[in-house]
C-alpha positions as CSV (number, residue, x, y, z in Angstrom):
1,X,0.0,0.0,0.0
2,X,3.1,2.1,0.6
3,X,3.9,2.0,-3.0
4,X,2.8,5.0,-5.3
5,X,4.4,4.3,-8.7
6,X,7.0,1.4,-10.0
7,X,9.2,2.3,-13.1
8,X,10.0,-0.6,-14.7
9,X,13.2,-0.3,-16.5
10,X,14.8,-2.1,-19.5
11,X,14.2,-4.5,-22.3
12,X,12.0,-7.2,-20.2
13,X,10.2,-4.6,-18.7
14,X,8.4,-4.7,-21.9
15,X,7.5,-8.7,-22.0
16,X,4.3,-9.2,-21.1
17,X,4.2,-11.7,-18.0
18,X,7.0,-9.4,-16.7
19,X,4.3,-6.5,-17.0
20,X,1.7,-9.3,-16.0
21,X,3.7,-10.6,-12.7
22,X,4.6,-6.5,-11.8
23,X,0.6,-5.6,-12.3
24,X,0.1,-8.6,-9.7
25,X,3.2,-7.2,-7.1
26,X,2.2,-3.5,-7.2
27,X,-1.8,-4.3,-7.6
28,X,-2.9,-2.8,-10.8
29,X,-2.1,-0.9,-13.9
30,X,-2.3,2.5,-12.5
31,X,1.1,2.2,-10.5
32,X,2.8,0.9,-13.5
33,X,4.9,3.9,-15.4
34,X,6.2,3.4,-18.5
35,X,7.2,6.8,-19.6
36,X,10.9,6.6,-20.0
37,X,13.4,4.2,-21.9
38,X,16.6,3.1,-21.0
39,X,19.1,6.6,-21.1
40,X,16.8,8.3,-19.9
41,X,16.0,6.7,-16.9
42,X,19.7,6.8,-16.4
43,X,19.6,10.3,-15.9
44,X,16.6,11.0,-13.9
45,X,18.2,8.1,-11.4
46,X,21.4,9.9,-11.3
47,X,19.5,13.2,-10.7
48,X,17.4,12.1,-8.2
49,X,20.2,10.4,-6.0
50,X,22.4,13.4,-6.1
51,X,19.4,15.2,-5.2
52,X,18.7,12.7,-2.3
53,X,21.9,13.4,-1.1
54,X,22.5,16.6,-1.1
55,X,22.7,18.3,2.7
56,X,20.1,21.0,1.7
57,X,17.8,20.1,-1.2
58,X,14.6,18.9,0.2
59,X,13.3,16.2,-1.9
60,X,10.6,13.6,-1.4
61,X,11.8,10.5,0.6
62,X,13.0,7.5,-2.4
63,X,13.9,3.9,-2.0
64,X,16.5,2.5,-3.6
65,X,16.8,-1.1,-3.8
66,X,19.1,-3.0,-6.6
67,X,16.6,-6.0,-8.1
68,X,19.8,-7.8,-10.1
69,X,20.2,-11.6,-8.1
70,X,23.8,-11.1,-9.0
């Protein structure tokens, strides 16, 4: 419930029982974004981790979490 939005990233993000299995995690279409590809994504990352820590910019709280098993 303490999810707002996922951002799938990448090449499987676009296969559908990858979309199917993260409509099932997150519970429903509406949480899924799919606005960005690849490089861009790269840089709004980058953007908003520098802005996370930076000791004065006040930025919404954001989770990180790495999903690669390796």
């Amino acid at each position: 419930d303490d999810i707002v939005s996922v951002l799938p990233v990448g090449g499987n993000s676009r296969v559908p029982w990858v979309l199917a299995a993260l409509r099932l995690a997150v519970g429903g279409e509406q949480r899924l974004a799919h606005r960005l590809d690849a490089d861009e994504s790269m840089a709004l990352g980058a953007a908003l981790l520098a802005a996370h820590w930076h000791p004065t910019l006040r930025v919404r709280p954001i989770s990180f979490r790495d999903a690669l098993p390796l």
